[in-house]
C-alpha positions as CSV (number, residue, x, y, z in Angstrom):
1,X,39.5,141.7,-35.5
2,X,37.2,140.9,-38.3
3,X,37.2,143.3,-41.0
4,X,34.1,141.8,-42.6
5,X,32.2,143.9,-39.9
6,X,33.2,147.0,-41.7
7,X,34.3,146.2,-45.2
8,X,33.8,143.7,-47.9
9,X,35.6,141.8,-50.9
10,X,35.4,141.8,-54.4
11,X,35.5,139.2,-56.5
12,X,39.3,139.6,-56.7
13,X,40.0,139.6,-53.4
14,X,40.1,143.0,-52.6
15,X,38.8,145.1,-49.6
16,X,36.7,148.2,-49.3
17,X,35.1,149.7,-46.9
18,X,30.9,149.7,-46.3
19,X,31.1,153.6,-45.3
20,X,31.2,155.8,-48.1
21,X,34.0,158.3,-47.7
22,X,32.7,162.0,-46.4
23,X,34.5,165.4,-45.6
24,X,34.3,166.5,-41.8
25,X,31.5,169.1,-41.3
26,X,33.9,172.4,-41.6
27,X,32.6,173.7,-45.1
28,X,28.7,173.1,-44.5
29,X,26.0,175.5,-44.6
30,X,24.0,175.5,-42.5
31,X,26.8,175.1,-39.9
32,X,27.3,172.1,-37.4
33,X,29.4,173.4,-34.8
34,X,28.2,170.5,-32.2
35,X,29.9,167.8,-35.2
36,X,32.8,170.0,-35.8
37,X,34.2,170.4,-32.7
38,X,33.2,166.5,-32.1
39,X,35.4,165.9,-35.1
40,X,38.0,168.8,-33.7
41,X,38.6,167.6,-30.6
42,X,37.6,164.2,-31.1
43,X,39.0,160.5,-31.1
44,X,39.4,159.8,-34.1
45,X,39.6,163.6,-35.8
46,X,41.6,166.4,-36.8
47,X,43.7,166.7,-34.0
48,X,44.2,163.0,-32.7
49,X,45.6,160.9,-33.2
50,X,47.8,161.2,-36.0
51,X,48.1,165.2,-36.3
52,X,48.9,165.4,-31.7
53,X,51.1,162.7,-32.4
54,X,53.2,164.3,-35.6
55,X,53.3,168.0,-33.6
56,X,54.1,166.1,-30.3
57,X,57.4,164.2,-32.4
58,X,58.7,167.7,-33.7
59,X,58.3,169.2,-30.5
60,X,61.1,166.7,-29.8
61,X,63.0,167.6,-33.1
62,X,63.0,171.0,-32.2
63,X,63.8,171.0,-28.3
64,X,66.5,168.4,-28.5
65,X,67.4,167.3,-32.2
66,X,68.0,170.7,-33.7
67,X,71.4,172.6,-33.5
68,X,71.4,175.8,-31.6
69,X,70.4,178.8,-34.3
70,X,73.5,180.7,-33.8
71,X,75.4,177.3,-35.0
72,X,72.7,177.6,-37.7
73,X,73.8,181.3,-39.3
74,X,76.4,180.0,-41.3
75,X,76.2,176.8,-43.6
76,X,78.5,174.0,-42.2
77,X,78.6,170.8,-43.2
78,X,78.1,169.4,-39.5
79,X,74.6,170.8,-38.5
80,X,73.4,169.7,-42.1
81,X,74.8,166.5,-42.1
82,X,73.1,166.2,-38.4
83,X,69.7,166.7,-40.1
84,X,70.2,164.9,-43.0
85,X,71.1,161.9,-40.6
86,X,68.2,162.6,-38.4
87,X,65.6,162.7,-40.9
88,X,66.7,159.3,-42.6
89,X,66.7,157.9,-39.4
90,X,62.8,159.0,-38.5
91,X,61.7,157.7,-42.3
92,X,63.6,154.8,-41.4
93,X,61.7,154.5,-38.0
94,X,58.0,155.5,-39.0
95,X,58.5,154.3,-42.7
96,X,60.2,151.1,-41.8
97,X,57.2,150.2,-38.6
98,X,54.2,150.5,-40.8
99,X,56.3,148.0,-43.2
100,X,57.9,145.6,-40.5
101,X,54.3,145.2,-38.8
102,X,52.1,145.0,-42.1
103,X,53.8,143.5,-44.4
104,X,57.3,142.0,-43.5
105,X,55.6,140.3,-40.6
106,X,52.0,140.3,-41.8
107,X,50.6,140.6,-38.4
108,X,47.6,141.2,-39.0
109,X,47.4,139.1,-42.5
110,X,45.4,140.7,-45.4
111,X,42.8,141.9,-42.5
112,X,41.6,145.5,-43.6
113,X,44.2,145.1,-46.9
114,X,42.6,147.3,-49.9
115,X,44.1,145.5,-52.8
116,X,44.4,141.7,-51.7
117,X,48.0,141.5,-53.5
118,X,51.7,142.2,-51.8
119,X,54.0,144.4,-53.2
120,X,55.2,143.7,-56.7
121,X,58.7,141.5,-57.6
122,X,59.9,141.5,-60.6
123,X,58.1,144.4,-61.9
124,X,60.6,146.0,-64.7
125,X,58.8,149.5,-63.8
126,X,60.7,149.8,-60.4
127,X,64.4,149.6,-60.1
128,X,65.7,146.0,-59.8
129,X,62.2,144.9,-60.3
130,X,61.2,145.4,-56.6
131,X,59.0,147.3,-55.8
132,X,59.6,148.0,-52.3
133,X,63.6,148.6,-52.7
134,X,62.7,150.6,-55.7
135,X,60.5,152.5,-53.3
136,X,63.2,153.4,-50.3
137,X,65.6,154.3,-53.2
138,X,63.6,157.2,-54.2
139,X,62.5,158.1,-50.7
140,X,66.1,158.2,-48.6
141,X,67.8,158.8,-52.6
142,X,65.8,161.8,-53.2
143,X,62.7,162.7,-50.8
144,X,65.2,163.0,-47.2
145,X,67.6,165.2,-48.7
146,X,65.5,167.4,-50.6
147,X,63.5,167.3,-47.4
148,X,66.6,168.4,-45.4
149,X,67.7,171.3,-47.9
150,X,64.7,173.1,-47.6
151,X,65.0,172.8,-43.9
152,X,68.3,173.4,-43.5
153,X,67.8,176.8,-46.0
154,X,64.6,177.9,-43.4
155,X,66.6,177.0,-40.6
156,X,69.4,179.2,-41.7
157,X,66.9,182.2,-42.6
158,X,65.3,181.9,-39.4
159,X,69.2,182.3,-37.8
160,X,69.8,185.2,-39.6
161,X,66.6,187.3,-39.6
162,X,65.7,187.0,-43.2
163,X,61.9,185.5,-42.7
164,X,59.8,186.9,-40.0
165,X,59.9,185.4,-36.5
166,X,57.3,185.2,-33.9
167,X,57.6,183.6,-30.1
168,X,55.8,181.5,-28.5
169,X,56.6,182.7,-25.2
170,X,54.6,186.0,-26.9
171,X,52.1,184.9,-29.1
172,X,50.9,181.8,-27.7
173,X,47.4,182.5,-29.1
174,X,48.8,183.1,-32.6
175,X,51.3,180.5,-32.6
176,X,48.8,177.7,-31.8
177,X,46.1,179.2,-34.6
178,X,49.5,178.8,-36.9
179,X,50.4,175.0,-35.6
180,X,46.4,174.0,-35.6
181,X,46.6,175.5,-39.7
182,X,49.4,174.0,-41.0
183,X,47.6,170.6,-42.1
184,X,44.9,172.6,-44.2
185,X,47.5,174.8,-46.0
186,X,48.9,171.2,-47.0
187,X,46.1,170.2,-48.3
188,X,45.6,173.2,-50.3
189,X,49.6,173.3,-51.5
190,X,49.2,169.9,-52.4
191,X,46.1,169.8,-53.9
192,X,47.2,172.3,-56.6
193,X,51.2,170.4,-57.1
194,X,49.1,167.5,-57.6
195,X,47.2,168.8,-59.8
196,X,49.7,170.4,-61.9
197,X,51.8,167.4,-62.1
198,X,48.9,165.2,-63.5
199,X,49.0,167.6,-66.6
200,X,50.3,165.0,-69.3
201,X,53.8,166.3,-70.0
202,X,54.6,165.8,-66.5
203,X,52.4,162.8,-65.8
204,X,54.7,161.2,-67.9
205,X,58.3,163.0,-67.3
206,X,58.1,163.3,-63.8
207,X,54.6,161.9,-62.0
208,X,54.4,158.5,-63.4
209,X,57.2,157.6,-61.3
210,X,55.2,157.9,-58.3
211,X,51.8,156.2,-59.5
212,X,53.8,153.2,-61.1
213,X,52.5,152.3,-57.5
214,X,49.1,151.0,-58.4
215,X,49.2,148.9,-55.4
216,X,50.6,151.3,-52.7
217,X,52.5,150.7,-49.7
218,X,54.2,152.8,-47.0
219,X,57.5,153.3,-48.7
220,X,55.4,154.3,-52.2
221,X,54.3,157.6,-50.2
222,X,58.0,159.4,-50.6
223,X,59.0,157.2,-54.0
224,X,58.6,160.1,-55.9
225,X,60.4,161.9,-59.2
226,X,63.2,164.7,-57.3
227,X,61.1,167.3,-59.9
228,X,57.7,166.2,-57.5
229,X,59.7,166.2,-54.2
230,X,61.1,169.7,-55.1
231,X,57.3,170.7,-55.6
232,X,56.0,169.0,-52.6
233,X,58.1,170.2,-49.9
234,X,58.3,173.8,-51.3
235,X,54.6,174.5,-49.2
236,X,57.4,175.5,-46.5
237,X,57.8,178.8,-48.1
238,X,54.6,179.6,-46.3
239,X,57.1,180.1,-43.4
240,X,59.0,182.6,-45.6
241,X,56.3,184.5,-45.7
242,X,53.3,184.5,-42.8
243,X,55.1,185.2,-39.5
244,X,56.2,181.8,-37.8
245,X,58.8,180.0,-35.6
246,X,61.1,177.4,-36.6
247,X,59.2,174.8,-35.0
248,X,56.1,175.5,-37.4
249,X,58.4,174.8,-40.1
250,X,59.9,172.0,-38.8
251,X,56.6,170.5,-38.3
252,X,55.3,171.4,-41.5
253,X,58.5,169.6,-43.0
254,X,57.8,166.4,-41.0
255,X,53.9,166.5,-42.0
256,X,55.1,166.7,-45.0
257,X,57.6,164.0,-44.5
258,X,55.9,161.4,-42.5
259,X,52.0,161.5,-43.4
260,X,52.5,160.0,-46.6
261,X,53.8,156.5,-45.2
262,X,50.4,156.3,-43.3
263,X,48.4,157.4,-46.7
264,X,50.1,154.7,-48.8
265,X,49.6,152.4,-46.0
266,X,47.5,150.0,-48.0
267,X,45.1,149.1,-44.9
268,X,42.2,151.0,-44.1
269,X,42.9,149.9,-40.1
270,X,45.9,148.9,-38.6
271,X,44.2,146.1,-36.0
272,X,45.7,146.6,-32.1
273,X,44.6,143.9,-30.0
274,X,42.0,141.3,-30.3
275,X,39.1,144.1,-30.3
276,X,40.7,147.8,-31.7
277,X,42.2,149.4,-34.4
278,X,43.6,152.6,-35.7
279,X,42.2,154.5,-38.9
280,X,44.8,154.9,-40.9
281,X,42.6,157.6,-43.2
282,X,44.8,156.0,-46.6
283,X,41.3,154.6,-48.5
284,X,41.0,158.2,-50.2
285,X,44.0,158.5,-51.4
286,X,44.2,154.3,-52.8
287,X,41.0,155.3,-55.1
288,X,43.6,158.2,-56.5
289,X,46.2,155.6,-57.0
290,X,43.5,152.8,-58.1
291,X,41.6,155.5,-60.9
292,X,44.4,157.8,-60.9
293,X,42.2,160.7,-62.0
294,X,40.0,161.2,-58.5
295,X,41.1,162.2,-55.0
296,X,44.0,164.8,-55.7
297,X,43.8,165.7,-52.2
298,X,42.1,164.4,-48.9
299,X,41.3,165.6,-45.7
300,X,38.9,168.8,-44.5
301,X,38.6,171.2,-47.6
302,X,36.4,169.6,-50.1
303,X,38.5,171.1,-52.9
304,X,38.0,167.7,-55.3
305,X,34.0,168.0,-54.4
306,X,33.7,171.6,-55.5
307,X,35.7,170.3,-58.6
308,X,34.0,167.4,-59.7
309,X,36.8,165.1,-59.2
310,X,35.8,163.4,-55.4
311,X,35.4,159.6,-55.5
312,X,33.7,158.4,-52.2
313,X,33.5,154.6,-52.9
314,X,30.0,154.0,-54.3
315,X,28.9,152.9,-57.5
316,X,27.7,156.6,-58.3
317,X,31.0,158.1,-57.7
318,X,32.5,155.4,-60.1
319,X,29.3,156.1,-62.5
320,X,30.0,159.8,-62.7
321,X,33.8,159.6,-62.9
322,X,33.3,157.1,-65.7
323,X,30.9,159.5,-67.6
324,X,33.8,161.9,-67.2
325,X,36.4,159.7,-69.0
326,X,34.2,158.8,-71.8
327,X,33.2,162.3,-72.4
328,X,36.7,163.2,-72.7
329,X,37.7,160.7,-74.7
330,X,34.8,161.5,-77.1
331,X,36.0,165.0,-77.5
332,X,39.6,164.2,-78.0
333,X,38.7,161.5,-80.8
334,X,36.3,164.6,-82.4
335,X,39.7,166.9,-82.2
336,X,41.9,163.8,-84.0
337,X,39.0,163.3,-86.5
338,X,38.8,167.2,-86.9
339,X,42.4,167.1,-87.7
340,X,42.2,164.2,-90.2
């Protein structure tokens, strides 16, 4: 597939794509509920394929790779280390296909690749100067159990009646609303963890760790700081609070878990076939990791538009957010020479 049909390349070597980046038509006045519900229901949109197919995988966590929740009332070392085992195994699974197919193998070459270059060797910033080993350390080190404690602390609650519960089998209507909002309270969670962690003391303690990934890849998505992972899964506490059923947490956890593989990807399409490819959706979050200071969040709410801080790709986005730099830095060399 030739991804000079949809993109083009710098003098570097690096892709982008023609199309300017744009939110889906959910916060627009006037409204456009023909394009919303295109985009809703739609191939590609909010629901397929990557949201159907994340829900569609924890339906099969919950039904059949979950212990029963009477096993789950008391803390034992077997059902945890069950789902400590099973979520390593799933990062390994999604985590390790994006990497086998796009860049161990390099099927599909550089096709659709956003920075032109492979991951880094001999980098000192990651451990043993790799970046990808340095990059599964912190994701099954840190990211899968942290991952797993909040679960397995929900999972218990739920068990014993501490957070309220609601069925299914009662509230089908309910329950689905709660399923089909679970990706926009993500975005909102991490929009304002992102956010807080940019602020410079923890840039540099705890978030730098993560963005020492200029050039992302799938295992960059989880390599984060256990300070940021603590943050990042924490959004489950929702389920502490609205009424929910396990599976919405156990969903939420594996959004939470899985999406960012396919946001680090590094590819704007993963090519199937001679003629096809999959979005992957990741070129929003690359300009974060290329400008570091754009993007904190991506998908339907236009939070970093309302802000000022939305990159789209064009040569006005990267106009404005340079105008933004230099008036900062003006004011911060008026404070120094204020102090001098």
């Amino acid at each position: 597939m030739d991804d000079t049909l949809y993109g083009k390349r710098d003098k570097r070597g690096d892709w982008k794509p023609l199309k300017f980046l744009e939110y889906p038509p959910v916060f627009v006045w006037p409204a456009q509920p023909r394009r919303f519900l295109r985009w809703f229901f739609g191939y590609p949109g909010y629901i397929l394929p990557w949201n159907l197919g994340y829900a569609a995988l924890s339906l099969v966590f919950w039904l059949y790779l979950t212990p029963p929740m009477a096993e789950m009332k008391s803390f034992a070392p077997g059902w945890i280390l069950f789902l400590l085992i099973r979520n390593a195994l799933i990062v390994l699974a999604v985590f390790g296909a994006f990497h086998l197919r796009l860049y161990w193998l390099r099927r599909q070459g550089t096709a659709f690749k956003y920075n032109t270059k492979w991951p880094s060797t001999g980098n000192p910033v990651f451990l043993f100067g790799n970046q990808t080993v340095d990059n599964m350390i912190w994701t099954l080190g840190s990211g899968v159990p942290i991952w797993t404690a909040y679960e397995v602390l929900t999972l218990w609650a739920f068990a014993n009646g501490y957070i309220p519960y609601v069925s299914f089998a009662e509230h089908p209507v309910y329950c689905t609303v709660i399923l089909l909002l679970i990706p926009f309270f993500r975005e909102v969670h991490f929009y304002l963890v992102h956010r807080m962690i940019h602020w410079p003391p923890l840039y540099h303690s705890v978030h730098k760790l993560h963005h020492n990934n200029v050039n992302p890849g799938p295992w960059s998505g989880l390599a984060m700081h256990p300070v940021e992972h603590l943050l990042y899964f924490s959004g489950v506490f929702i389920h502490w609070i609205v009424p929910s059923h396990p599976f919405h947490a156990i969903f939420h956890l594996q959004h939470l878990g899985l999406v960012p593989a396919q946001g680090h990807v590094g590819f704007d399409k993963i090519v199937v076939g001679e003629r096809s490819a999959i979005d992957t959706h990741a070129y929003e979050h690359y300009l974060h990791h290329k400008y570091f200071e754009c993007n904190y969040t991506d998908g339907a709410i236009p939070i970093d538009k309302w802000l000022g801080t939305f990159h789209d790709g064009s040569p006005e986005a990267q106009e404005r957010m340079d105008k933004r730099f230099m008036e900062r830095a003006a004011k911060q060399a008026a404070k120094r020479a204020k102090k001098g």
